[in-house]
C-alpha positions in Angstrom: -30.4 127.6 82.8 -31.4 124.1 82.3 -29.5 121.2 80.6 -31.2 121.2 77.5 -31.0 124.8 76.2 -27.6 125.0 75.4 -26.3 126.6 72.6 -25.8 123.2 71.1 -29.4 122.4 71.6 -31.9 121.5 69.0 -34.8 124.0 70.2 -32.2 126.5 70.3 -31.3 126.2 66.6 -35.0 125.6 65.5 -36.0 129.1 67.5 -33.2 130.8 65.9 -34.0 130.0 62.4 -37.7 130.4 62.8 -36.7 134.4 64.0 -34.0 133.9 60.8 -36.6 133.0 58.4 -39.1 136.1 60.0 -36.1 138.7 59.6 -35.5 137.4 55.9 -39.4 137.2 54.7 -39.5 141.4 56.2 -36.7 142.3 54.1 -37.3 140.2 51.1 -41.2 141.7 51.7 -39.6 145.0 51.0 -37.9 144.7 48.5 -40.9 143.4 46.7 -42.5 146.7 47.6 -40.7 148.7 45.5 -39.9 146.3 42.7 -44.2 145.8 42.5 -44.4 150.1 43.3 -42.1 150.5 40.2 -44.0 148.1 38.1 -47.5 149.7 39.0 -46.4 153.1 39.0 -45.1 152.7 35.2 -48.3 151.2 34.3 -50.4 153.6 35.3 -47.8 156.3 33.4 -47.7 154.6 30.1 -51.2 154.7 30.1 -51.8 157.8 30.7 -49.5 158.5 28.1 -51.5 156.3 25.9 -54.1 158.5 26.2 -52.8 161.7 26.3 -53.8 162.8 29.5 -51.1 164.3 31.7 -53.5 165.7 34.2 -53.9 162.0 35.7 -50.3 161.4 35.7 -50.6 162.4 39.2 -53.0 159.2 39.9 -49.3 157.4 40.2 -48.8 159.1 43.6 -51.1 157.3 45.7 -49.9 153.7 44.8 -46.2 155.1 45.3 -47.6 156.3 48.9 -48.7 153.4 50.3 -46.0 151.0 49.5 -43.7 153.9 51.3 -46.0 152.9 53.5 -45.9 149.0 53.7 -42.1 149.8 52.7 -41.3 151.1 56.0 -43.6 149.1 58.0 -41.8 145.7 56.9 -38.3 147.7 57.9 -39.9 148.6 61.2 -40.4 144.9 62.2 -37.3 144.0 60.2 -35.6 146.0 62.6 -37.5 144.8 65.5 -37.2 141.2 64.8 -33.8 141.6 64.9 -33.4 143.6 67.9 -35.2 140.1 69.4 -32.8 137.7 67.8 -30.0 139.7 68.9 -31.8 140.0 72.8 -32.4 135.9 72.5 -28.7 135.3 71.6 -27.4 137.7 74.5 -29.5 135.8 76.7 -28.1 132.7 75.1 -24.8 133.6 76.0 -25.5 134.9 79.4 -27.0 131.7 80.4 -30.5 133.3 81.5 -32.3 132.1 78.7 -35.6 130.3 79.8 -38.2 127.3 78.3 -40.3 130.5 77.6 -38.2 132.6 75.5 -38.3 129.4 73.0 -41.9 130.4 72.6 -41.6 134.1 72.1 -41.5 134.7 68.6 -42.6 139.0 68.7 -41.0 142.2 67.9 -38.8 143.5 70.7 -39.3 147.0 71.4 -41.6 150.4 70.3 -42.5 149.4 66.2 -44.4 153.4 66.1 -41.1 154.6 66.7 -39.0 152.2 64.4 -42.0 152.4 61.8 -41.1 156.3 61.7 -37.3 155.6 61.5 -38.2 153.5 58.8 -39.9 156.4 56.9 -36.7 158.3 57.0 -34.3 155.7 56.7 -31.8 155.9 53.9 -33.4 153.1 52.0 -36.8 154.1 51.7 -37.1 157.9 51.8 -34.7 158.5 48.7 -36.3 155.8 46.8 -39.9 157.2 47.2 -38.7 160.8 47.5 -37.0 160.2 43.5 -39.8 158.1 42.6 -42.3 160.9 43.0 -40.1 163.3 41.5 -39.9 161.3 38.4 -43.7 161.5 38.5 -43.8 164.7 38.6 -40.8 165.2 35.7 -43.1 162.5 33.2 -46.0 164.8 34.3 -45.0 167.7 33.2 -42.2 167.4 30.8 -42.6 163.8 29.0 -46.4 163.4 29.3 -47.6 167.0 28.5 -45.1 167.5 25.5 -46.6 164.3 24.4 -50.3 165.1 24.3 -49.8 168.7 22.7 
């Protein structure tokens, strides 16, 4: 290990809150996914409501879809990202960190396989799993009763 990557040194601290600021903008990303899936998705219901059409109610799904999709995606590199922070501070510690790990800035391991962890992790699949639900409840119950 050379001199000047120490723990103490300032490329050290500026890689580490680089990958810092990466890990936080996935997981802030995220939650704006469901707060913006939420907003859409009650959109499109109240105006389907508005016009008394219950049958299009289902219209909801595909917006609530792909942000499971982006959802999961962002926790995937979340995950990753942190995997390589956590790698990059072992290494730190270790002293086997090299001038070139200052300029790796990546996921760290296999983001299919995190991505479809992601899909059945605890905070997305209930979210989307009720959210769809309570499509299908304002559907059938809230909408229809509505428009008859």
């Amino acid at each position: 290990m050379s001199e000047e990557l120490k723990e103490t040194s300032t490329a050290v601290h500026a890689h580490l809150t680089i990958m810092q600021s990466v890990i936080q903008r996935m997981a802030s990303n995220s939650s704006s996914c469901k707060a913006w899936c939420i907003t859409l998705v009650s959109a499109i219901l109240v105006i389907v409501a508005d016009k008394g059409k219950p049958q299009y109610a289902s219209i909801a799904v595909i917006p609530t879809l792909l942000f499971y999709i982006l959802d999961s995606y962002y926790l995937a590199l979340e995950k990753e990202f942190r995997e390589s922070y956590n790698n990059f501070v072992e290494k730190l510690h270790n002293r086997k960190i090299a001038v070139n790990d200052l300029f790796l800035v990546a996921p760290a391991g296999d983001i299919v396989g995190s991505f479809f962890k992601a899909v059945f992790s605890f905070s997305t699949f209930p979210f989307y799993a009720v959210l769809i639900l309570m499509i299908y409840i304002a559907q059938t119950l809230v909408i229809g009763s509505v428009s008859k």
